[in-house]
C-alpha positions in Angstrom: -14.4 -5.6 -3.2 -15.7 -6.2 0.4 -15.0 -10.4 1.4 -18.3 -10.0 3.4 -21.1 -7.8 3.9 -20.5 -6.4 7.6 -22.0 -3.0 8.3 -18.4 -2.4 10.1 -17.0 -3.1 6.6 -19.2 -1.4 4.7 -18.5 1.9 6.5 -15.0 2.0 7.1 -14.5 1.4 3.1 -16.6 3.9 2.5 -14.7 6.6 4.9 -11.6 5.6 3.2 -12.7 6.0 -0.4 -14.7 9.5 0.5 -11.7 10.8 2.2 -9.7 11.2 -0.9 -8.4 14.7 -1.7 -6.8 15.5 -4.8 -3.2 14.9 -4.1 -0.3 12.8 -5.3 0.7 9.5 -4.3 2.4 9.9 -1.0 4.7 6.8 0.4 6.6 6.3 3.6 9.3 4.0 2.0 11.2 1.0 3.1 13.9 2.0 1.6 17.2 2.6 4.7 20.5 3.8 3.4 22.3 1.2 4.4 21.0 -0.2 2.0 22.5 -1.1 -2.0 19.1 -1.6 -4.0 20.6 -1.9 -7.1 22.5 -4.9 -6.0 19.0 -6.1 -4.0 17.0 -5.8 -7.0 19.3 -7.5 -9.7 19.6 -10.4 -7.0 16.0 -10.5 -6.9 15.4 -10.3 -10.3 18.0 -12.9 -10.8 16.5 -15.6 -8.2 13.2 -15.3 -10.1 14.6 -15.5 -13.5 12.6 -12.1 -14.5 13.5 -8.7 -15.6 11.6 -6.2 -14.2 9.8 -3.3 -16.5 12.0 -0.4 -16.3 10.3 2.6 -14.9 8.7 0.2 -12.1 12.5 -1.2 -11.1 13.5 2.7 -10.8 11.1 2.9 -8.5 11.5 -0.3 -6.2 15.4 0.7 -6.4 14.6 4.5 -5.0 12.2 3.3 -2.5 11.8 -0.4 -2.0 8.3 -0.3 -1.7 6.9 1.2 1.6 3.1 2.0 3.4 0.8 4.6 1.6 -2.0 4.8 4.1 -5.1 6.8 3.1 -4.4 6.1 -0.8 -6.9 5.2 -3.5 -7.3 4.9 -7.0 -10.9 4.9 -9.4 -9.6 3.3 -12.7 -11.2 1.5 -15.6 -14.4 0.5 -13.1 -12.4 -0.7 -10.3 -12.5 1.9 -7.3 -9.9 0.7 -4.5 -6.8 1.8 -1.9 -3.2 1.2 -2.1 -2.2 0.1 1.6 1.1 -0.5 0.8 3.7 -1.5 -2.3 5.5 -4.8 -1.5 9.8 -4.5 -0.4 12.6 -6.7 -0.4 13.5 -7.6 2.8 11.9 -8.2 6.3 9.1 -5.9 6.3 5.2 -6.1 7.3 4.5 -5.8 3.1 7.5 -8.1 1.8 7.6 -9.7 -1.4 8.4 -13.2 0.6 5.2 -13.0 2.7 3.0 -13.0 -0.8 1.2 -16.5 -0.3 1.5 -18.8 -3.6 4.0 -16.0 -5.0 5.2 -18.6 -7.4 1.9 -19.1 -9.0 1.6 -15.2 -10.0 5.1 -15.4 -11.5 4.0 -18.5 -13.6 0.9 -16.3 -15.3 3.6 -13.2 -16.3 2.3 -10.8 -13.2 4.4 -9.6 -10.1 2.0 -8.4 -7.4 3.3 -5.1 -6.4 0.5 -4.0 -3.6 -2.8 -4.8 -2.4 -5.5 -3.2 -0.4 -7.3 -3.3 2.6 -9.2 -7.1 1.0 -6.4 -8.2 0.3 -6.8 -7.7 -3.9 -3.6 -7.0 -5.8 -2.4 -5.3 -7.8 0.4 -6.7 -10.2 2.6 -5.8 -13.2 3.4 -7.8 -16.0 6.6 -9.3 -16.6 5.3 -11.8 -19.8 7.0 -10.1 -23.2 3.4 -9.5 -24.2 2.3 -7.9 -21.0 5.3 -6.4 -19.6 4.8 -3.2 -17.7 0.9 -3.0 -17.8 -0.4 -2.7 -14.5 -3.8 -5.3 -13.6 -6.3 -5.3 -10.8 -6.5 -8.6 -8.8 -9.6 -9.2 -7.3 -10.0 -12.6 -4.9 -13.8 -12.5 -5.3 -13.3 -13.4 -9.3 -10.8 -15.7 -8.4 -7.8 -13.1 -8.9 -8.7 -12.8 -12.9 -6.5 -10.1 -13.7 -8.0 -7.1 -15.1 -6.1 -4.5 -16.8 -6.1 -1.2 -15.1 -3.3 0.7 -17.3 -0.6 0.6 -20.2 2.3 1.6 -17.5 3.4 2.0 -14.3 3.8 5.8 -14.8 0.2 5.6 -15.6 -0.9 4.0 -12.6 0.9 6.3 -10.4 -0.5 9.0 -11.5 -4.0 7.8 -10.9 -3.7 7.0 -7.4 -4.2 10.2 -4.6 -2.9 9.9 -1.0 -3.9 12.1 1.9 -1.1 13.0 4.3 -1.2 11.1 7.9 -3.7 13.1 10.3 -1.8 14.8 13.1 -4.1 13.3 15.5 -2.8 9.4 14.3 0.5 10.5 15.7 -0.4 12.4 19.0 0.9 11.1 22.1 -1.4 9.0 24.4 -0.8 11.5 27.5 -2.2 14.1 24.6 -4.9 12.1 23.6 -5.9 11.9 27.2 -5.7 15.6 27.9 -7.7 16.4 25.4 -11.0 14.2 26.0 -10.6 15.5 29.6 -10.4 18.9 28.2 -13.6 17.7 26.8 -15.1 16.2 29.6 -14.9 12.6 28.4 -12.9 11.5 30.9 -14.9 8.6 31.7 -14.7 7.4 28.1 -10.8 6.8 28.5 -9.8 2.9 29.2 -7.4 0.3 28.6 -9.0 -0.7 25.5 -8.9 3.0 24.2 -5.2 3.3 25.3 -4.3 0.0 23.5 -6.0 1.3 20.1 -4.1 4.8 20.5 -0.6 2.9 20.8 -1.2 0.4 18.1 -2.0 3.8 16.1 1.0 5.8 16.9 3.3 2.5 16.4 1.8 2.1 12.7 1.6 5.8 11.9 4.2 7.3 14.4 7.7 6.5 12.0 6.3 7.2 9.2 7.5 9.8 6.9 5.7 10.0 3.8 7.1 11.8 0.6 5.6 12.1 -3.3 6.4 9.4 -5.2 8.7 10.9 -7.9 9.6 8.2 -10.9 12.1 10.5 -12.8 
């Protein structure tokens, strides 16, 4: 759901959500093996007094959430992207930078990722709801809308594309090739500082399926 009604807005959803191919969820995970997640999680679930639904713990303890750029999902009426699933520790998607986190936990739901608005989406951890996955969308005053029964479910709903070459390409590459294409005068600063901010986003990422086995 678009928070305003720019053209810029407009477009660049559209673009994402016509982009989709018909490919599993691909993630580029936080997850560094230094690290113990089983010991991260149960402290986490422990500070929160929750216990998390199975399948979805498996999978924050194999990748501790991570970015899925170029993901989407169409379910139950509710056609949106996946920019990223939510980590412990100090990461750009972290469960500690979720504003009025607290409040989520208090109606049984764990936000898990959001998109590009800024809508959630969140699992149950109620008795009655745990494990169902729900859509939260800040234009209805984040009502929570069921999307599926499980995780699993969910998962398998959502398609990723893998990360262009072209997002990764060095600048001195980027500028060989408009000169290449006699573009040369369309090369400035402002281009140069869009092509970094791109290969420092995309650049270290290395995205693999998301298996739940």
């Amino acid at each position: 759901m678009c928070p305003n009604d720019s053209f810029e807005n407009k477009l660049l959803y559209s673009v994402l959500l016509l982009n989709r191919k018909e490919k599993k969820m691909l993630i580029s995970k936080y997850l560094t093996s230094d690290t113990d997640m089983e010991k991260e999680v149960a402290a986490f679930e422990e500070k929160f007094r929750m216990a998390l639904p199975e399948p979805y713990r498996k999978f924050l303890i194999r990748y501790n959430g991570g970015e899925t750029p170029d993901t989407s999902f169409k379910i139950n009426r509710e056609d949106s992207d996946v920019r990223a699933f939510y980590g412990i520790g100090d990461f750009e998607y972290s469960f500690d930078k979720i504003l009025e986190f607290d409040v989520y936990l208090k109606r049984g739901l764990l936000p898990i990722s959001r998109d590009f608005f800024g809508n959630y989406v969140a699992i149950g951890i109620s008795a009655d709801e745990s494990g169902k996955i729900f859509f939260l969308d800040h234009e209805k005053n984040m009502k929570a809308k069921l999307l599926t029964d499980t995780f699993e479910e969910f998962v398998k709903k959502c398609k990723s594309k893998k990360i262009a070459e072209e997002r990764t390409r060095s600048i001195e590459e980027r500028e060989r090739s408009m000169i290449e294409a006699g573009n040369e005068m369309r090369i400035t600063d402002g281009l140069r500082k869009i092509w970094a901010e791109e290969i420092r986003k995309y650049g270290g990422m290395k995205q693999e399926r998301v298996v739940l086995k």
